[in-house]
C-alpha positions as CSV (number, residue, x, y, z in Angstrom):
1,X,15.3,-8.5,-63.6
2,X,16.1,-9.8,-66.6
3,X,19.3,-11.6,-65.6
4,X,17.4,-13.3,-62.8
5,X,14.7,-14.2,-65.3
6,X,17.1,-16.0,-67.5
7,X,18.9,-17.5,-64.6
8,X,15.8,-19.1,-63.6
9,X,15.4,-20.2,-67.1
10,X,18.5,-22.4,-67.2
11,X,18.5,-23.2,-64.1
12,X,15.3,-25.1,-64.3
13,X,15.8,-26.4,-67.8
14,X,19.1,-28.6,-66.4
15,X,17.7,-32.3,-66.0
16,X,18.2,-32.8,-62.6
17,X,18.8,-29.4,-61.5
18,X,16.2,-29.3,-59.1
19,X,17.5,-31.6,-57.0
20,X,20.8,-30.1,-56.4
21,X,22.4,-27.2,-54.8
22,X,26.2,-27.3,-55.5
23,X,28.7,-23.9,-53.8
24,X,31.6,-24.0,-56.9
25,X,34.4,-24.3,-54.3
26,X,36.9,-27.1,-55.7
27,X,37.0,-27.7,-59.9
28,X,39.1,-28.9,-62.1
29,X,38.5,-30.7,-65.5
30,X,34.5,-30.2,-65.4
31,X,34.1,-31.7,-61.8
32,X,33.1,-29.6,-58.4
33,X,33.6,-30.5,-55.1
34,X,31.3,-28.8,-52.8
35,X,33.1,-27.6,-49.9
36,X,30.3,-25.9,-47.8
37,X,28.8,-29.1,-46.2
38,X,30.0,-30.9,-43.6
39,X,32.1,-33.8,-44.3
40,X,30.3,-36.8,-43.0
41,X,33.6,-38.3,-44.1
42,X,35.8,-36.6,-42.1
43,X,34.1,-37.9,-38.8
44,X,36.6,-39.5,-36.9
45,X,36.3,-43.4,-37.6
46,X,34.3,-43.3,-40.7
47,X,37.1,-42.8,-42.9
48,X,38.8,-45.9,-41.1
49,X,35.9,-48.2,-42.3
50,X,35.8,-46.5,-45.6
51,X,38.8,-47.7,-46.3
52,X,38.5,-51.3,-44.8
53,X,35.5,-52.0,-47.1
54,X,37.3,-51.7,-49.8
55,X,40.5,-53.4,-48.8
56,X,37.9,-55.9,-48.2
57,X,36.3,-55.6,-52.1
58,X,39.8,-56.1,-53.6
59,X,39.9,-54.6,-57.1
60,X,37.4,-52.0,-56.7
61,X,37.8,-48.7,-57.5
62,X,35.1,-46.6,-55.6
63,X,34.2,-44.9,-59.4
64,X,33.4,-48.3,-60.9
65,X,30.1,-47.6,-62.1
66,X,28.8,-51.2,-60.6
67,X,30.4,-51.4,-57.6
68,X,29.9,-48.3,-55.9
69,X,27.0,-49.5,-54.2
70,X,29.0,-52.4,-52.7
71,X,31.3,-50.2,-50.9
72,X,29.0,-47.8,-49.7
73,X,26.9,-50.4,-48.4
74,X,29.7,-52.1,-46.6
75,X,30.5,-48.6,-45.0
76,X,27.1,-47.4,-44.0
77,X,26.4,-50.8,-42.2
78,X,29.1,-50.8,-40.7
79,X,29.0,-47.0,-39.6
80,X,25.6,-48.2,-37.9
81,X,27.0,-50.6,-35.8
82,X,28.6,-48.1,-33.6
83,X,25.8,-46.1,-32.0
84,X,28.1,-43.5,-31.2
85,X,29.5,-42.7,-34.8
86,X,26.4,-42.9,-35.8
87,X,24.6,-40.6,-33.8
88,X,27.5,-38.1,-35.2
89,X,27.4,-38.7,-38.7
90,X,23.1,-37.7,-38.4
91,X,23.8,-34.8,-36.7
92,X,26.4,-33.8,-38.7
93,X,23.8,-34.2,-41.9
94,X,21.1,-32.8,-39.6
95,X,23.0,-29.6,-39.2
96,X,23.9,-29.3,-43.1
97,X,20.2,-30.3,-43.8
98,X,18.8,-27.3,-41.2
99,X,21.0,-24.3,-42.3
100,X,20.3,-24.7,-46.3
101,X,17.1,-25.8,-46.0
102,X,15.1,-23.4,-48.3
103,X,17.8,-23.4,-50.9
104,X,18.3,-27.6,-51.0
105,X,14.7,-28.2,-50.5
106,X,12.7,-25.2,-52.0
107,X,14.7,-23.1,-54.0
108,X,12.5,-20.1,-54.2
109,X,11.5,-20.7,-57.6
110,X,10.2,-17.5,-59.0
111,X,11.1,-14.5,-56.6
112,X,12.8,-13.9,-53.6
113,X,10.1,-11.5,-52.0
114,X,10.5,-11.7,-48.8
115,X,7.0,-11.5,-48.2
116,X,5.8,-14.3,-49.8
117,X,4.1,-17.0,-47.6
118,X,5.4,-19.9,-45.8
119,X,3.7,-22.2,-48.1
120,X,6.0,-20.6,-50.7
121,X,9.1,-21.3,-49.6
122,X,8.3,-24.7,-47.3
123,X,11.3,-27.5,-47.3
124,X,10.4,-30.9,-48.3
125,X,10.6,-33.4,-45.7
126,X,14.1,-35.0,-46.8
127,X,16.4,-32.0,-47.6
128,X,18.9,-32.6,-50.7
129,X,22.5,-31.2,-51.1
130,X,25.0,-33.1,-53.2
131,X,28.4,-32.9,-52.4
132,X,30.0,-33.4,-55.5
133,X,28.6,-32.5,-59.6
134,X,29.7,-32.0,-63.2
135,X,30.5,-28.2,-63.8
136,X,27.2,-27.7,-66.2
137,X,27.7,-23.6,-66.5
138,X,30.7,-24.2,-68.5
139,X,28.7,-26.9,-70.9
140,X,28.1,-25.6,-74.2
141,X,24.5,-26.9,-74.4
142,X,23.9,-24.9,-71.6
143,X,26.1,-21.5,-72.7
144,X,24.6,-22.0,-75.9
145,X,20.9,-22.2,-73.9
146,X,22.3,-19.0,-71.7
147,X,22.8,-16.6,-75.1
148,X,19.7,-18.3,-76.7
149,X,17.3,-17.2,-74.2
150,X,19.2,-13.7,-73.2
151,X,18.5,-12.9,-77.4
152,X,15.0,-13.8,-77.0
153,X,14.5,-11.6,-73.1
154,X,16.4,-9.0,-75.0
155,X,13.7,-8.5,-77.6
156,X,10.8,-8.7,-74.7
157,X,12.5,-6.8,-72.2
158,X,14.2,-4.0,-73.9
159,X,12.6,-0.9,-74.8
160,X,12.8,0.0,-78.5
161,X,13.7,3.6,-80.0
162,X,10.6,4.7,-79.6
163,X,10.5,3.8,-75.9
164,X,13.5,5.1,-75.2
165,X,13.0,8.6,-76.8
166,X,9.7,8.7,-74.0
167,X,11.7,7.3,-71.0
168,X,9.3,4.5,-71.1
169,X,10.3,0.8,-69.2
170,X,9.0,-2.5,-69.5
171,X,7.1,-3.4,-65.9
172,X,7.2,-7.1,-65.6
173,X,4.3,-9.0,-62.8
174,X,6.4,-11.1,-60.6
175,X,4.0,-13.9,-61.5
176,X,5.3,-13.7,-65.0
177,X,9.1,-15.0,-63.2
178,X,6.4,-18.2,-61.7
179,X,4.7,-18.9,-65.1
180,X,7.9,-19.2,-67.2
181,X,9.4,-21.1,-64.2
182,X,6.5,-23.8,-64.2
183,X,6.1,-23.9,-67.8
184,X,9.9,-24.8,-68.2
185,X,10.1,-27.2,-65.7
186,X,7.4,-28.4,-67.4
187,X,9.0,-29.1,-70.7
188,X,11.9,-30.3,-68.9
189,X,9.7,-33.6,-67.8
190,X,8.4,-34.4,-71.0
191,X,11.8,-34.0,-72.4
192,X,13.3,-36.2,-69.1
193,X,10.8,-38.7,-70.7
194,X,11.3,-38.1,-74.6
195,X,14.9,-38.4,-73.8
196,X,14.4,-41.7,-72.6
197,X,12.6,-42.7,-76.1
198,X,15.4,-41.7,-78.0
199,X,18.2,-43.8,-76.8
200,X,15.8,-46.8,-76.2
201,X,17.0,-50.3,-78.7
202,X,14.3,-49.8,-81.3
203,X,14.0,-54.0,-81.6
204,X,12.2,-53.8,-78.1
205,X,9.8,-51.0,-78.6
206,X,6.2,-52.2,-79.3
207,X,2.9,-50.8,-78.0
208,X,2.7,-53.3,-75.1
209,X,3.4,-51.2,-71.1
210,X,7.0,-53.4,-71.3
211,X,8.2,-51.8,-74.3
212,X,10.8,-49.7,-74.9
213,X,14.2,-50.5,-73.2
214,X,17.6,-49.5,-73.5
215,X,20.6,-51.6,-74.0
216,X,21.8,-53.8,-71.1
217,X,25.3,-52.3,-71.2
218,X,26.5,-49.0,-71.7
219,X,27.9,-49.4,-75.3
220,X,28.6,-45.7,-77.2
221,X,28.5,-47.2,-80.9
222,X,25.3,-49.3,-79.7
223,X,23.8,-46.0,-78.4
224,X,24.5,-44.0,-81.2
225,X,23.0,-46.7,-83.5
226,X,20.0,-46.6,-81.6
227,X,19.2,-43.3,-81.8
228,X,19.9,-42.6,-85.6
229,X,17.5,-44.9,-85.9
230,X,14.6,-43.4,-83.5
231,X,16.0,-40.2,-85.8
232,X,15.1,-41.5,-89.3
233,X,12.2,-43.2,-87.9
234,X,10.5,-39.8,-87.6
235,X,10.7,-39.0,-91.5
236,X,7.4,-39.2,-92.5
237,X,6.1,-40.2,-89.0
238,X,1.9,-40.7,-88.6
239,X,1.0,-38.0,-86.2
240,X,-2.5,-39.2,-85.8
241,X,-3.0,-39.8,-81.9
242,X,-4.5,-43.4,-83.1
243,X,-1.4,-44.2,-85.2
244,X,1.2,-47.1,-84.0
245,X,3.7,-44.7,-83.8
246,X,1.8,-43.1,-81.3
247,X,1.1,-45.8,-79.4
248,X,4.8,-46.5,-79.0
249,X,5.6,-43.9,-78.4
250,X,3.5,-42.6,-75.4
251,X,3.9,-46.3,-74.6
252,X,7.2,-45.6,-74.2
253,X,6.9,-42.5,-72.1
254,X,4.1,-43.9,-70.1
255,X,6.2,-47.2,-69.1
256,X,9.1,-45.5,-67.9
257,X,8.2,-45.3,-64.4
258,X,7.4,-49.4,-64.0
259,X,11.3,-49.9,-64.9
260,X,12.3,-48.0,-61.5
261,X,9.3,-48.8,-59.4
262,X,9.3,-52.6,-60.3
263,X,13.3,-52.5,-59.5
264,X,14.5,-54.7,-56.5
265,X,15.9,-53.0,-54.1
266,X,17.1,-55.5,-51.2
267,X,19.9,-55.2,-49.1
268,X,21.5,-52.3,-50.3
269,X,22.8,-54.0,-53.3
270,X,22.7,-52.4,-56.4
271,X,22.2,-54.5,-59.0
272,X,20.3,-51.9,-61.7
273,X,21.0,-52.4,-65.3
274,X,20.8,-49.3,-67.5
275,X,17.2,-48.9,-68.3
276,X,16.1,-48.9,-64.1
277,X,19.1,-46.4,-63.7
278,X,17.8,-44.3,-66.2
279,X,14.1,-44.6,-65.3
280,X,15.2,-44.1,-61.2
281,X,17.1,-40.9,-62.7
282,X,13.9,-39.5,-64.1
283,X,11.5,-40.1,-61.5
284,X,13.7,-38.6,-59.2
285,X,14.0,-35.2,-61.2
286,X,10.3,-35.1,-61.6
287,X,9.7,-35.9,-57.8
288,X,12.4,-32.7,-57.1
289,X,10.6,-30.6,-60.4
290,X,6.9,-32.1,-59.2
291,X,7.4,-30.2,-55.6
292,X,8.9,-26.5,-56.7
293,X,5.7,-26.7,-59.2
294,X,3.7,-26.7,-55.9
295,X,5.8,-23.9,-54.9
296,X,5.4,-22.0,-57.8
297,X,1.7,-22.8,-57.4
298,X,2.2,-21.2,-53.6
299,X,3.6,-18.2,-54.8
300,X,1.5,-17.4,-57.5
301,X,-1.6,-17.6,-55.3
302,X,0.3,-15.0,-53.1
303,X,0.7,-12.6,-55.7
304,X,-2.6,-13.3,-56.6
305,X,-4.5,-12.7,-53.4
306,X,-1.9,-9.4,-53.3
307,X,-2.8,-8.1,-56.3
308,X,-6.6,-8.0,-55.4
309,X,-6.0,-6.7,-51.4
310,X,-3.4,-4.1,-53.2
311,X,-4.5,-3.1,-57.0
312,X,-1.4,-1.7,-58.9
313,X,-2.1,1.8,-60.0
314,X,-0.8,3.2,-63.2
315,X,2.3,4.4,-63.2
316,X,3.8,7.1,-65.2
317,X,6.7,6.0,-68.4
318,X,6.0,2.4,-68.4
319,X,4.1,-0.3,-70.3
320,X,3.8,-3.9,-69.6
321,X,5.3,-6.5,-72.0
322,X,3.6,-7.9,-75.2
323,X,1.6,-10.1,-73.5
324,X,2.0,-12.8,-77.1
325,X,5.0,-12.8,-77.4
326,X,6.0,-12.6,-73.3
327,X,3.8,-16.0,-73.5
328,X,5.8,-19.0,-72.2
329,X,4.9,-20.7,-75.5
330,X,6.8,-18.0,-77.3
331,X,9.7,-17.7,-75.0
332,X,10.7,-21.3,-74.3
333,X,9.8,-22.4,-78.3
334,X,13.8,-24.2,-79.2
335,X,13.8,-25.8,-82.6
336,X,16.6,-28.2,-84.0
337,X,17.9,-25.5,-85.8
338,X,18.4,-23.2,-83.0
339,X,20.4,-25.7,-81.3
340,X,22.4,-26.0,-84.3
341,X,23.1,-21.9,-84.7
342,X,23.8,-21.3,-81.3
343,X,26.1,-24.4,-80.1
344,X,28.9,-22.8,-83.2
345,X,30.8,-20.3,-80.9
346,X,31.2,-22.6,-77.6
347,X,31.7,-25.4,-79.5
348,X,34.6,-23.3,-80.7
349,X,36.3,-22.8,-77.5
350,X,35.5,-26.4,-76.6
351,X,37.3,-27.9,-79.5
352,X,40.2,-25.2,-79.1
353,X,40.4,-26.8,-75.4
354,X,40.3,-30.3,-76.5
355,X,43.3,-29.7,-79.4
356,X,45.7,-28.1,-77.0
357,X,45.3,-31.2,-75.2
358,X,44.8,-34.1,-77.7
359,X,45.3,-35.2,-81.1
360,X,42.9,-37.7,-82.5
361,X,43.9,-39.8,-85.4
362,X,42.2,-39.4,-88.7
363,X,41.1,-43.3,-88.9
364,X,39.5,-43.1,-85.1
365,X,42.2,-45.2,-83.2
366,X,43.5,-44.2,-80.2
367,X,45.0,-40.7,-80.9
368,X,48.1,-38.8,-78.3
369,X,48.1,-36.4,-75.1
370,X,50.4,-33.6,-76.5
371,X,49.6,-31.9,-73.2
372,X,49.0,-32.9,-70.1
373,X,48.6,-29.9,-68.3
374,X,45.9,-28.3,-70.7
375,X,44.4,-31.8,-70.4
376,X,43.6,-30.4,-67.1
377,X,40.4,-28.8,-68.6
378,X,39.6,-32.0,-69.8
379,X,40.2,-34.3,-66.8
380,X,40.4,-33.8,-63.0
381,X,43.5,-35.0,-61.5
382,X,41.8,-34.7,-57.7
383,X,41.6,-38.7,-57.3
384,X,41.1,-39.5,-54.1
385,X,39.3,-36.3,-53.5
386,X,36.6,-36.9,-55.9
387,X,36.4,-40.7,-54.7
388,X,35.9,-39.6,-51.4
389,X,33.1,-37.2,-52.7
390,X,31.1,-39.7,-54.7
391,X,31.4,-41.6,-50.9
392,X,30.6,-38.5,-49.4
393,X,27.2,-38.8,-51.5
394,X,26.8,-42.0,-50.9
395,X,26.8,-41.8,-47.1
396,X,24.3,-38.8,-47.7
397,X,21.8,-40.5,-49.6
398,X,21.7,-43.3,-46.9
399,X,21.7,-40.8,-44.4
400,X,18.2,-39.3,-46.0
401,X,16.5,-42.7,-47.1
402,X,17.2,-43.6,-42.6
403,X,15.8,-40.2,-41.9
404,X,12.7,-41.1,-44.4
405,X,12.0,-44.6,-43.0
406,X,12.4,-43.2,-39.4
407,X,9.9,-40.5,-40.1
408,X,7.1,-42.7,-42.1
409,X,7.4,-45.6,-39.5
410,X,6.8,-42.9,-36.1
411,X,3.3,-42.0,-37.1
412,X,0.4,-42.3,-39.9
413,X,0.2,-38.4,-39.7
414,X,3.9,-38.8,-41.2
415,X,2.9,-40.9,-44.2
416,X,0.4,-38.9,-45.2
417,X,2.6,-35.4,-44.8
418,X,4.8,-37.2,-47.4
419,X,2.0,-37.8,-49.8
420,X,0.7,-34.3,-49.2
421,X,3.7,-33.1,-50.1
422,X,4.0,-35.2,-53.1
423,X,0.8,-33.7,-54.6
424,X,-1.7,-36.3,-53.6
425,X,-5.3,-35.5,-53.5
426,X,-6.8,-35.8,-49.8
427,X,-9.0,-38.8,-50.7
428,X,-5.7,-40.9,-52.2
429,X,-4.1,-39.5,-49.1
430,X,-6.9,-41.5,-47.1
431,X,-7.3,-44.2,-49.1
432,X,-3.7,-45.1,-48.8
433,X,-2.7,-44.5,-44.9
434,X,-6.1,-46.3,-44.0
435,X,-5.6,-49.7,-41.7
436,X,-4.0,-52.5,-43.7
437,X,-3.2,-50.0,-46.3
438,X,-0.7,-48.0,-45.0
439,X,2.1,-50.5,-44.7
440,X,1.9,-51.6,-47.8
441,X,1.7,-47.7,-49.1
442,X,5.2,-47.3,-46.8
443,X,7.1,-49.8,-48.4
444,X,6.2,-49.2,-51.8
445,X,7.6,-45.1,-50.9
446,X,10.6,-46.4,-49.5
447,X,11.5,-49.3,-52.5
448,X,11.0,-46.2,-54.7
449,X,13.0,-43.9,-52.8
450,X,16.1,-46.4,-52.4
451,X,15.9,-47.2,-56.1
452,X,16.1,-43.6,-57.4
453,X,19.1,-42.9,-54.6
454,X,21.0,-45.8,-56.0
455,X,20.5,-44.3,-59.0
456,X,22.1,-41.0,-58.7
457,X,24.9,-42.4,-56.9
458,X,26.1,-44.4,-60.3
459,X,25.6,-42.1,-62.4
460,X,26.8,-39.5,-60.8
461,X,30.0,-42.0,-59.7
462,X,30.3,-42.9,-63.8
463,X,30.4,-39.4,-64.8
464,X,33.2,-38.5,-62.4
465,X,35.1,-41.6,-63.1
466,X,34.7,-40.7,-66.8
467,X,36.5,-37.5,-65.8
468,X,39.2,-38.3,-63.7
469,X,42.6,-39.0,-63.8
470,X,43.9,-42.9,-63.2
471,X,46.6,-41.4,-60.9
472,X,46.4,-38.7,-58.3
473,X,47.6,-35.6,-59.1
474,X,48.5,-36.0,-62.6
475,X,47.6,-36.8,-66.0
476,X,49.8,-39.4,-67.5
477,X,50.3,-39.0,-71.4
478,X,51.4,-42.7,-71.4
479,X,48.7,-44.2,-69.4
480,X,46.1,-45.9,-72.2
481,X,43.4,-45.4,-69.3
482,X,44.1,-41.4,-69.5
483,X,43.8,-41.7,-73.3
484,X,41.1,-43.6,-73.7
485,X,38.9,-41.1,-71.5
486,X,40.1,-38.5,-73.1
487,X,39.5,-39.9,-76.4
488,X,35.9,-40.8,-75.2
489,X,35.3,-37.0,-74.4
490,X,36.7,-36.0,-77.8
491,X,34.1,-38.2,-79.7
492,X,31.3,-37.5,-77.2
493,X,32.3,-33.6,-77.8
494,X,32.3,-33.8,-81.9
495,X,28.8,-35.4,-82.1
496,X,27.7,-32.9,-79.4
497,X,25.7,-30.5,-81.5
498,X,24.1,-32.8,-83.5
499,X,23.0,-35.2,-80.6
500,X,21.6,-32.0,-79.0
501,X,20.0,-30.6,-82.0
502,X,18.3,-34.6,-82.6
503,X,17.5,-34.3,-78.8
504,X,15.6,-31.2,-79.2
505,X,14.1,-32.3,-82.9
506,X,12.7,-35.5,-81.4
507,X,11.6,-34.1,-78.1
508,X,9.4,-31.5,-80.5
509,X,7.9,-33.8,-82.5
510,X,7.5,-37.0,-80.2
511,X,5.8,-34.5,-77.1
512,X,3.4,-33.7,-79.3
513,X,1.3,-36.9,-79.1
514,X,0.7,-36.3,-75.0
515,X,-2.2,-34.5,-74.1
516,X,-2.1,-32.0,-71.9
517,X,-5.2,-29.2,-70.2
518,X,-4.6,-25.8,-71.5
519,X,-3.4,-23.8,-68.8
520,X,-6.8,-21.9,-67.2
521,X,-9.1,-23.6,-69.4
522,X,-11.7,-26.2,-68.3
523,X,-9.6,-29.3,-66.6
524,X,-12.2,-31.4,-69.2
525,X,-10.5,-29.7,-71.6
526,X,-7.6,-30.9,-73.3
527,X,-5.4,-30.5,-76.1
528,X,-2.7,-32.1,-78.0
529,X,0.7,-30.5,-77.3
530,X,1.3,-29.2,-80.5
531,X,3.0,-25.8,-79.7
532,X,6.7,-27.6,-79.6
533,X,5.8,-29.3,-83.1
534,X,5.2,-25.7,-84.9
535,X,8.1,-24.1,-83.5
536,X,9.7,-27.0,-84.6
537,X,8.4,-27.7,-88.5
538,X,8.5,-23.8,-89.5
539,X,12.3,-23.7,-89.0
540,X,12.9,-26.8,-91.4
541,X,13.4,-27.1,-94.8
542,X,13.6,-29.6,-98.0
543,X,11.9,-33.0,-98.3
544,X,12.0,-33.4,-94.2
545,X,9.8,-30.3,-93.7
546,X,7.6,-31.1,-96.9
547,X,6.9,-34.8,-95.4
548,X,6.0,-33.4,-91.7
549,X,3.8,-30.6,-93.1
550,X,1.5,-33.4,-94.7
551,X,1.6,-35.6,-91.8
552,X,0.4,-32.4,-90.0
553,X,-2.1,-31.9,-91.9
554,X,-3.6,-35.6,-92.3
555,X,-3.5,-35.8,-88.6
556,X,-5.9,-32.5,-88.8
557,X,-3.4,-30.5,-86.6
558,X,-3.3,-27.3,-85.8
559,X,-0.8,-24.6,-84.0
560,X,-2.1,-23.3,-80.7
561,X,-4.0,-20.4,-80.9
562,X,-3.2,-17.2,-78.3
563,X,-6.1,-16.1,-76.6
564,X,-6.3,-13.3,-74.8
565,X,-5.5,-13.4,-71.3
566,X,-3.7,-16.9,-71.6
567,X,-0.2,-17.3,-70.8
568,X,0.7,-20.8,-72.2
569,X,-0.8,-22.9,-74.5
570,X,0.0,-26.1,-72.4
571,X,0.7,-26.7,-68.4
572,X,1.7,-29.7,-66.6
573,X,-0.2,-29.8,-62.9
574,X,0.3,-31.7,-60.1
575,X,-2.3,-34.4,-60.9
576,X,-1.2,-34.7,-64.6
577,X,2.6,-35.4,-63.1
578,X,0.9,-37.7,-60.8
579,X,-1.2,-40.0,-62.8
580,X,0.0,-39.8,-66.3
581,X,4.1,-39.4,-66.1
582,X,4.7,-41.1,-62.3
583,X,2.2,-43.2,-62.7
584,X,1.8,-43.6,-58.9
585,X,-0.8,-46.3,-58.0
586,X,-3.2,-44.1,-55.8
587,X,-5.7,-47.0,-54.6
588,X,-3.2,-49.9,-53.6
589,X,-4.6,-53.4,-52.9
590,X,-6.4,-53.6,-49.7
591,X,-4.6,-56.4,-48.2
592,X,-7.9,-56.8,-45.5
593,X,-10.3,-58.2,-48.6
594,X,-8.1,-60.6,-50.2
595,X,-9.9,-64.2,-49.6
């Protein structure tokens, strides 16, 4: 129980985890290949064009973060031309789509009771696979995460000497597995969003909706300049929820969702600078996050509605679990400093990796590969294989968007199973699928949808590039290409634990201006979401925790209170997601009245 528990805990706390379902079957260097699905590119004829569209696009390599789109674009047009390959390359995704549908679209987020409802375990109408992915279970944010939480399950879970000596065990609710799930995924929007902030050029941020945009190019030193700064800007930070900092700071948060929505998306063509990429990324994990919260919601109701046809009886030699300190407020709490502690030992084995491999030069110039072969942690030599998976993407994403605009364009009853399924309350749902409405509502769903697709095809094709070889099959200790990615990973890897630990510190203290409704309290009711601030502030120290204590108490703040019966201090629902994160417009222009 308790290794499924913390499974579920990582799992959900990955950004864009919910949104992928990857079988390890092909790695090397940090990148896997997933083998189970059905190559769309293997279909007779569609690697043909592949290649002829970018024979045609001279110079491009399908990885080039800004180009990708121009390839696949070529290839999927063309692909339509022939009715018949067509028709085979949406079966062939049909067929993937119908045999993993509960785990691409609904991974049962909570418990795998095979009792549990329908509604539980319902797919979304677009089903998501990905056919190729970084290797996050051997990233040491996310080990470091895996024995972080395990510590903290250990001390909840684990009967203590006196337990043991009575042959008592800890009983654990199923809906426990559901509360923890929904109040990590949760935390893992604000922090999509908080994120965001941190990296964001400082010289744009002001309290206007616009504000807050990242650089136009990916520059490292730029980036890293940017967020020391966001860093040092929270000594001595006003907390008040009045206070400029507030305001741009939930400016920031709030506008994210305008950058992607108000993205062109014409053509195919993807022309997205950094900021719409990033914003497109994060409305797509909370879209994926948004929808196994409903699930969640689903299966909690089930055990619910179980629990009062079938009262649990008490049984013999067990307790149930501190209810306090079992509270998601107490199990999820991560503060700077355990970041810090708990990144030393895989950092250790990362570095060891990275020196068997590399030698960096003591002034930062361009250091030597002293071995190729144990480079082979570092990079992936599969070239082509991981060109043709980012492709293999590609053609799957264009493949669901046709499936999408086929579906909303055969009936209104479509549109508004879409927006049921995105949380929308009934009278949006009717407001926006009435008579000169609903095409307008359509459009504005599929600009969306192609703008957040776009999106995770570049990044995901930059990442892969960033980890693969410059010739198949080998890593060459001459080529300055090789070098300089490898060089780029060693940097990236000795400012990991402090960019995760500032990560997590900004996150804390930044959330804490959003409001949220207490989770079973009175939705009137709401309350600032302090409980990440606390955690936060009692593990600092010296002048930095001096100067947020007073802030903390100027701005009158104070840490959550347990109550009895509650299980989290905070929760995110569906309409919070919905009106204050997505910022959806639920009552577009009525077309019909305009003069």
């Amino acid at each position: 129980m308790k290794a499924l528990l913390l499974i579920t805990l990582i799992i959900s706390g990955s950004l864009y985890a919910a949104d992928k379902t990857v079988k390890k079957s092909e790695t090397e260097g940090g990148v896997v290949i997933n083998s189970s699905l059905q190559k769309l590119m293997d279909i007779k004829g569609v690697k043909t064009i592949y290649d002829t569209c970018k024979k045609d696009n001279p110079g491009i390599n399908l990885s080039e973060n800004d180009r990708t789109q121009t390839v696949l674009s070529c290839l999927w047009k063309d692909v339509q031309k022939d009715d018949d390959l067509k028709k085979k390359v949406m079966n062939a995704y049909a067929d993937d789509a119908k045999a993993g549908t509960s785990a691409a679209a609904g991974r049962a987020p909570a418990s795998a009771d095979p009792k549990a409802p329908k509604a539980a375990t319902a797919p979304d109408i677009i089903t998501k696979k990905v056919s190729v992915d970084m290797d996050y279970e051997k990233d040491p944010g996310v080990i470091a995460l895996s024995k972080y939480y395990e510590k903290k399950l250990d001390e909840i879970l684990d009967p203590n000497k006196d337990d043991i000596k009575k042959n008592i065990i800890i009983a654990v609710d199923h809906r426990k597995f559901i509360e923890l799930y929904k109040s990590e995924l949760g935390k893992t929007i604000i922090s999509a969003f908080t994120s965001y902030c941190l990296d964001t050029d400082p010289a744009t941020c002001n309290c206007e909706p616009t504000g807050c945009t990242l650089s136009c190019k990916i520059d490292s030193s730029k980036m890293k300049t940017d967020r020391d700064t966001n860093i040092k800007s929270l000594a001595g930070i006003d907390l008040d929820s009045n206070s400029l900092a507030a305001k741009k700071w939930k400016g920031c948060i709030t506008s994210v969702p305008q950058h992607c929505i108000e993205a062109t998306a014409s053509n195919n063509t993807f022309t997205q600078d950094e900021t719409v990429k990033r914003s497109c990324l994060i409305m797509d994990y909370v879209s994926s996050a948004r929808k196994n919260i409903m699930l969640a919601d689903a299966q909690n109701k089930f055990y619910d509605d179980l629990a009062k046809d079938r009262p649990v009886n008490a049984v013999q030699n067990t307790k149930q679990m501190d209810a306090q300190k079992s509270s998601s407020d107490a199990v999820l709490e991560v503060s700077s400093k355990d970041i810090e502690t708990n990144m030393k030992e895989p950092m250790t084995q990362a570095k060891a990796d990275m020196d068997a491999c590399y030698k960096a030069n003591a002034d930062g110039s361009t250091g030597t590969i002293t071995n190729a072969e144990a480079c082979k942690k570092i990079l992936s030599t599969n070239k082509e294989a991981n060109e043709n998976a980012i492709a293999e993407l590609g053609m799957r994403q264009l493949a669901q968007q046709d499936i999408l605009e086929k579906e909303l364009d055969s009936s209104p009853d479509k549109v508004k199973d879409y927006l049921k399924q995105e949380g929308y309350a009934q009278t949006d749902i009717d407001a926006m699928t009435k008579k000169g409405v609903i095409d307008q509502t359509k459009q504005e769903i599929m600009d969306r949808y192609k703008n957040q697709k776009e999106a995770i095809v570049a990044e995901m094709a930059a990442k892969i590039n960033a980890k693969t070889s410059s010739t198949e099959g080998k890593i060459d200790p001459q080529s300055l290409t090789d070098i300089g990615k490898i060089k780029a990973i060693s940097e990236e890897m000795s400012s990991r634990t402090k960019d995760l630990s500032n990560l997590v510190k900004f996150d804390n203290i930044v959330s804490s201006y959003l409001q949220i409704t207490p989770e079973g309290s009175n939705s009137k009711e709401v309350s600032r979401n302090t409980a990440s601030l606390f955690g936060e502030v009692k593990d600092m120290s010296g002048d930095d925790a001096k100067a947020l204590n007073k802030q903390i108490e100027t701005a009158k703040l104070s840490a959550p209170s347990f109550k009895s019966g509650q299980t989290s201090a905070t929760n995110l629902d569906i309409k919070t997601i919905n009106n204050d994160f997505m910022k959806y417009s639920t009552q577009p222009e009525d077309p019909t009245k305009k003069k």
